[in-house]
KOLTORTOR-274604 format. One line per field, with one value per residue (C-alpha): y, x, z; residue number from 1. Coordinates in steps of 0.05 Angstrom, whole numbers, plus 32768, in hexadecimal, padded with zeros to 4 digits. Example, Ala and Ser with C-alpha at 12.3 -4.5 7.8 and 13.67 -1.06 7.14 Angstrom:
<tidos>
y	7FA6,7FEB .
x	80F6,8111 .
z	809C,808F .
n	1,2 .
</tidos>
This chain:
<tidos>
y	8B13,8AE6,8A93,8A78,8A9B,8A82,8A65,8A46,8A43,8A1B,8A1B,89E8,8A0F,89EC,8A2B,8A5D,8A95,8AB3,8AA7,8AB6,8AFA,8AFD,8ABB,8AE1,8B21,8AF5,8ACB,8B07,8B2A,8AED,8ADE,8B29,8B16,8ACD,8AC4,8AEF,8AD6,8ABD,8AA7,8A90,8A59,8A52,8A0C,8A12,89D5,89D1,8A04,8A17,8A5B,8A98,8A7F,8A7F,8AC8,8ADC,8ABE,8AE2,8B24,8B14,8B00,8B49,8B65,8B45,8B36,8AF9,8ADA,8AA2,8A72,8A35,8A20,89D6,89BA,8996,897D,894F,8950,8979,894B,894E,899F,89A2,8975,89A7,89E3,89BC,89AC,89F5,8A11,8A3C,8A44,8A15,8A09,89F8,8A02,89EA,8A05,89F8,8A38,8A38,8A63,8A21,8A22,8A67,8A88,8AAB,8A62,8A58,8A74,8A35,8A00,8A2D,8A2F,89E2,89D7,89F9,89CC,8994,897B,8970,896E,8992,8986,89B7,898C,89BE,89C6,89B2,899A,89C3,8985,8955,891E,88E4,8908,891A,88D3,88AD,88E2,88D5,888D,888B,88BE,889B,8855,886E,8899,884F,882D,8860,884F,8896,8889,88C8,88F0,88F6,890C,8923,8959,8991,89C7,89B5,89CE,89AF,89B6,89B7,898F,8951,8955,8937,88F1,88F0,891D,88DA,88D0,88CF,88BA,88CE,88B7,88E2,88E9,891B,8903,88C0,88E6,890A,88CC,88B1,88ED,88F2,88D5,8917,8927,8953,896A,89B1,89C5,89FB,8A24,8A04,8A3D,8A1E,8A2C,8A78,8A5D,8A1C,89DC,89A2,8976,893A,8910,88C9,88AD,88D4,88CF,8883,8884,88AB,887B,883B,8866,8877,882E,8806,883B,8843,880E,87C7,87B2,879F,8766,8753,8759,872B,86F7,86F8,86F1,86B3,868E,869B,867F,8647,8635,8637,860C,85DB,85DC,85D1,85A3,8571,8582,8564,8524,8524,8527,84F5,84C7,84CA,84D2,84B7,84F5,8540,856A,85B0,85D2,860E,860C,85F5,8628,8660,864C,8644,868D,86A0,8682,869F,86E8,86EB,86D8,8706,8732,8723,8728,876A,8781,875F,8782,87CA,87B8,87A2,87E0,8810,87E9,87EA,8839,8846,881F,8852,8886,88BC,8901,8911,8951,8980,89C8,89F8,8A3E,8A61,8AA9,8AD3,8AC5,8A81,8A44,8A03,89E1,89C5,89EE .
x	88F2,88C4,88C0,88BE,88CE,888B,8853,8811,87D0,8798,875C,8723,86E1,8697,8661,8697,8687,866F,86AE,86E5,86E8,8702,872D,8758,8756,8778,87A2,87BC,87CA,87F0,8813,8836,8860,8869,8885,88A4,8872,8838,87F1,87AE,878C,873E,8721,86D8,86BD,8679,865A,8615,861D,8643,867F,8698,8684,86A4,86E1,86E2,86D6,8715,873A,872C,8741,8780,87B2,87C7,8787,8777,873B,8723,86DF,86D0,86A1,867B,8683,86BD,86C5,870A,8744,8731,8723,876B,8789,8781,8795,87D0,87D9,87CF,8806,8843,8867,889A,886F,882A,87F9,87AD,8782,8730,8701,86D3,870A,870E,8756,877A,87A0,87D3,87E3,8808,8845,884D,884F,8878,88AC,88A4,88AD,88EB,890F,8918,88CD,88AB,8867,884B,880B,87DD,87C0,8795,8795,874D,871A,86DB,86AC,868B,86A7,8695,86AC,86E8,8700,86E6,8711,874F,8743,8742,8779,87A9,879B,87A4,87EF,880B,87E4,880E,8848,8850,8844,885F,8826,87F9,87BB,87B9,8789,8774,87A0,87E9,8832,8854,888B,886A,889E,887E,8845,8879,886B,881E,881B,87F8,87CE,878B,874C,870F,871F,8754,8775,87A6,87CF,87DA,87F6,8820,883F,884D,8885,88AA,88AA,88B9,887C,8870,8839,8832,87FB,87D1,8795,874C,8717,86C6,86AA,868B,8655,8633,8639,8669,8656,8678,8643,8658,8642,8666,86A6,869F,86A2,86D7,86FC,86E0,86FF,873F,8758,8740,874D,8794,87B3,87B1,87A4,8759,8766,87A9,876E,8744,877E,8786,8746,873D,8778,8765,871B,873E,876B,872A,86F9,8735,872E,86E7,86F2,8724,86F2,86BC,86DF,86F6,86AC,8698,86C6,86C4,8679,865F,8636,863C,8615,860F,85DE,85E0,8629,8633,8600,8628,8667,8644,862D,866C,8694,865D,8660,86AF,86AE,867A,86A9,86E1,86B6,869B,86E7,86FC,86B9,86D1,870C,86E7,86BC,8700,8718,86E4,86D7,871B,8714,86E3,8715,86E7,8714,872F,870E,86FE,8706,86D1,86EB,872F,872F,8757,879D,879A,87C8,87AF,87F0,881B,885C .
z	884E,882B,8841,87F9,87B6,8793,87A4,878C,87B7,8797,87B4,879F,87A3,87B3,87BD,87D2,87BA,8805,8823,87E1,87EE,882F,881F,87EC,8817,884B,8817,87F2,8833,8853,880A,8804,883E,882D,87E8,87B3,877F,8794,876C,877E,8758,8765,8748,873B,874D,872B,875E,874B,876D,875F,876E,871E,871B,875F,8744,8702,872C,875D,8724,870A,874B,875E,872B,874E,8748,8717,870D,86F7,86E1,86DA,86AD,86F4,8736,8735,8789,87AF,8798,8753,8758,877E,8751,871D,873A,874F,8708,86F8,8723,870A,874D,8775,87AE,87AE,87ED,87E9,8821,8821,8807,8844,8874,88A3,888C,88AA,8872,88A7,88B5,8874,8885,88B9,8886,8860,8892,88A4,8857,8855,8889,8856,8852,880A,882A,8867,8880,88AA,88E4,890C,895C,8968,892B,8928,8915,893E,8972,8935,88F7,8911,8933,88EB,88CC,88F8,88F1,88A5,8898,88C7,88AC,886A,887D,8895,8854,8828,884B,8877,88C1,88D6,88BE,88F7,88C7,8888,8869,883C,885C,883B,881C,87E5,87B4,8772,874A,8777,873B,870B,8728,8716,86D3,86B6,86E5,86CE,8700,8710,8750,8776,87BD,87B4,87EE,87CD,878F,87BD,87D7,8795,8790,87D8,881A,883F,8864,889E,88CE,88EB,8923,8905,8919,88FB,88F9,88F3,88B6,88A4,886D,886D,887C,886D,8833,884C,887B,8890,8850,8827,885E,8852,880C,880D,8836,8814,87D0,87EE,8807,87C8,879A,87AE,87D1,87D5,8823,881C,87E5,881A,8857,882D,881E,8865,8880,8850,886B,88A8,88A4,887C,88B5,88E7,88B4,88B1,8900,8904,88CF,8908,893B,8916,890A,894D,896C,893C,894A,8997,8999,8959,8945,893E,8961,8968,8926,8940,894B,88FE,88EC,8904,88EC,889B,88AB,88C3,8880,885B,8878,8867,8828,8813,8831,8808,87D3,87DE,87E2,8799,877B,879D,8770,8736,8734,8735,86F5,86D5,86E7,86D1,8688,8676,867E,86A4,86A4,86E7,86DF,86A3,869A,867D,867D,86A2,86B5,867E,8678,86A6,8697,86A2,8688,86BC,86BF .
n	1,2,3,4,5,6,7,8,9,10,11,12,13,14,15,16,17,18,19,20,21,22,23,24,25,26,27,28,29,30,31,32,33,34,35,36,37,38,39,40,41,42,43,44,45,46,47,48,49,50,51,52,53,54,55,56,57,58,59,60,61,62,63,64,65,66,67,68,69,70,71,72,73,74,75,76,77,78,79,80,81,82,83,84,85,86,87,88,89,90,91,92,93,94,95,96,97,98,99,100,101,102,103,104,105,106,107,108,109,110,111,112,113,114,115,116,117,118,119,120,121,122,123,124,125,126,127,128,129,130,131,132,133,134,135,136,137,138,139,140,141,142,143,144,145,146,147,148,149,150,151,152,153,154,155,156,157,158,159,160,161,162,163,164,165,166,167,168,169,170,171,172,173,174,175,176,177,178,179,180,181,182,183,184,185,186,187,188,189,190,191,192,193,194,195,196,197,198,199,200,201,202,203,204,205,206,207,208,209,210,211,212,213,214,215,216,217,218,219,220,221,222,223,224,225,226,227,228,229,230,231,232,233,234,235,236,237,238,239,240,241,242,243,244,245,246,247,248,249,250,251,252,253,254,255,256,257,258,259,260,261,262,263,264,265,266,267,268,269,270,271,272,273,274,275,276,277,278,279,280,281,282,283,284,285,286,287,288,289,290,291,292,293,294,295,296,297,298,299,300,301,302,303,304,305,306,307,308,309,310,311,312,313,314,315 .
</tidos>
């Protein structure tokens, strides 16, 4: 007996076309058992390799098949976004197109979803990167759970369940910058976590280096939550309270002494005041930048072509 009556998988593709074939292999394989009705939306990211063509071909060859072909690169949210947008079916499930992401794990968050959970997360056993990217990756998904207000998610991540009528509370949105898991939050507050298997990647390497990681993070916190202009508020109330400190203290050894000594002292505490404010600074211009990036209104993404008989209107 099937898990769910319908459901979507969208899958965001970046130089896939290696590893698609046995993806929907797998998918359409783990899906006959799964749901009733089930369809699988492929999001052409701007690859410059054959992954449009191998998408057209598997569209040929499995009738549940459907692709999307964006006019660039517009990064994974904004592919998934899309997909997510394009989905006919009740429950939506976004796995990754490199095979990290086990398709015979689906039926898990399928069966987590259906004990009462909007959202299900697949949080694998053991993460196949290295001892930095995946602590800076803990660190910054965690932060960000408790910024949005959902402690109980222990990570979040690429691998995930969700009932598609959650997409009614960010139709409008419209961004060039998107973190899917924000949107999701903006529609329930039912999230849940399920161990999973994490395979190493088949083809390739990651595109995500600590640059990009770091951007992504520095993106994620300004571009959707407040806490770095409250850090900033905070930091300068604090620094006041200490310059109004030193400020007594100087008095004080004036008074009892009749000088002030101590230049290097004074020095540090200028670059100190200094530092922080150029700090706070830097965190109001983050700001500035996003406002001003969003007044241009820049598409979220853009579509180019669909494979015959594809919807891209949200049901």
């Amino acid at each position: 007996m099937p898990i769910v009556s319908s459901c979507s998988i969208v899958v965001p593709v970046y130089y896939g076309a290696k590893t698609l074939p046995e993806l929907t292999r797998r998918l359409a394989a783990v899906m006959n058992e799964a749901a009733g009705e089930y369809e699988i939306i492929y999001v052409n990211d701007g690859s410059q390799d054959d992954s449009w063509q191998v998408i057209s071909a598997l569209a040929c060859q499995y009738p549940s098949v459907r692709g999307i072909n964006l006019m660039r690169n517009y990064g994974q949210h904004n592919a998934t976004l899309c997909g997510v947008r394009a989905a006919r079916y009740e429950i939506t499930v976004t796995v990754d197109d490199d095979l990290q992401h086990p398709p015979e794990e689906i039926p898990a968050l399928l069966i987590k979803l259906n004990e009462g959970w909007d959202v299900v997360y697949g949080i694998p056993q053991k993460r196949p990167h290295s001892w930095w990217r995946n602590g800076f990756s803990v660190l910054t998904k965690r932060v960000m759970a408790r910024t949005l207000g959902v402690p109980t998610i222990r990570s979040l991540g690429a691998f995930r369940a969700f009932r598609t009528n959650i997409r009614r509370a960010f139709a409008s949105f419209s961004s060039p910058d998107v973190w899917l898991d924000v949107l999701l939050t903006w529609g329930t507050s039912r999230f849940a976590t399920v161990v999973v298997k994490e395979e190493p990647r088949v083809v390739g390497e990651s595109n995500y280096d600590f640059i990009k990681l770091a951007r992504v993070a520095i993106n994620m916190m300004t571009g959707f939550s407040t806490l770095p202009l409250r850090l900033a508020s905070i930091l300068g109330f604090a620094f006041t309270f200490f310059g109004v400190l030193v400020f007594f203290y100087v008095i004080f050894s004036y008074l009892t002494s009749g000088s002030v000594e101590g230049f290097p002292f004074l020095a540090s505490i200028i670059a100190l005041f200094s530092g922080t404010q150029l700090f706070a600074l830097g965190i109001i211009g983050e700001y500035l930048a996003r406002m001003f990036s969003r007044s241009m209104e820049r598409p979220t993404y853009a579509i180019q072509e669909t494979t015959p008989e594809t919807s891209t209107e949200p049901k």
